[in-house]
Structure formats: C-alpha cells, structure tokens
C-alpha positions, 0 to 999 in steps of 0.5 A: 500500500502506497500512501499519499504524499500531502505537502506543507505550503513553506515545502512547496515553497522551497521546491520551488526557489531551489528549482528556480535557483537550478533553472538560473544555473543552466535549464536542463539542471533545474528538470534533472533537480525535479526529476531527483526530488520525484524520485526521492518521494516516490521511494519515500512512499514505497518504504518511508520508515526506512529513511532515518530519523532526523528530528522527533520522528521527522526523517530525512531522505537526500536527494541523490546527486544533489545537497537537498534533503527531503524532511517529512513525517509519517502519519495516519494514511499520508507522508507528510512533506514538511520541508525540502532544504539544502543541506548547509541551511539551519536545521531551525528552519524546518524544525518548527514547522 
C-alpha cells in the first residue's frame, strides 16, 4: 500500500526557489533537480520508515546527486512533506514547522 504524499505550503515553497535557483544555473539542471526530488518521494512512499530519523520522528531522505534533503513525517494514511532544504541551511528552519 502506497500512501499519499500531502505537502506543507513553506515545502512547496522551497521546491520551488531551489528549482528556480537550478533553472538560473543552466535549464536542463533545474528538470534533472525535479526529476531527483520525484524520485526521492516516490521511494519515500514505497518504504518511508526506512529513511532515518532526523528530528522527533521527522526523517530525512537526500536527494541523490544533489545537497537537498527531503524532511517529512509519517502519519495516519499520508507522508507528510514538511520541508525540502539544502543541506548547509539551519536545521531551525524546518524544525518548527
């Protein structure tokens, strides 16, 4: 069973400028970004628990080939994507969301 995957407004958020911010670098970057993210949930949804544990039960799963992380929460019938952030941002960013 897959579970829905539901967004927070702020995580949509900062998908969008780090695709932007990857647009601006060369075009064809910000799509292979997308692409690594849609991957990332797509195995966040298959199995999420086997991502490690970051934060009071948030966890984390890295973007691959890229220095994002996916930062999310498993609830009842959905996965819960709280933030999508660079690795060097301050954690307290997305901790109190």
């Amino acid at each position: 069973m897959t579970l829905p995957v539901v967004w927070l407004p702020e995580a949509d958020a900062d998908l969008k400028e780090a695709r932007a911010w990857y647009d601006d670098v060369r075009p064809e970057l910000g799509a292979r970004f997308a692409r690594a993210v849609e991957s990332t949930v797509e195995a966040i949804v298959e199995n999420p628990l086997q991502f490690q544990v970051a934060y009071r039960g948030r966890r984390r799963a890295g973007v691959r080939r890229f220095p994002y992380g996916i930062f999310f929460e498993v609830q009842e019938g959905q996965v819960l994507v709280i933030a999508c952030l660079h690795g060097k941002r301050n954690p307290k960013r997305w901790q109190a969301r």
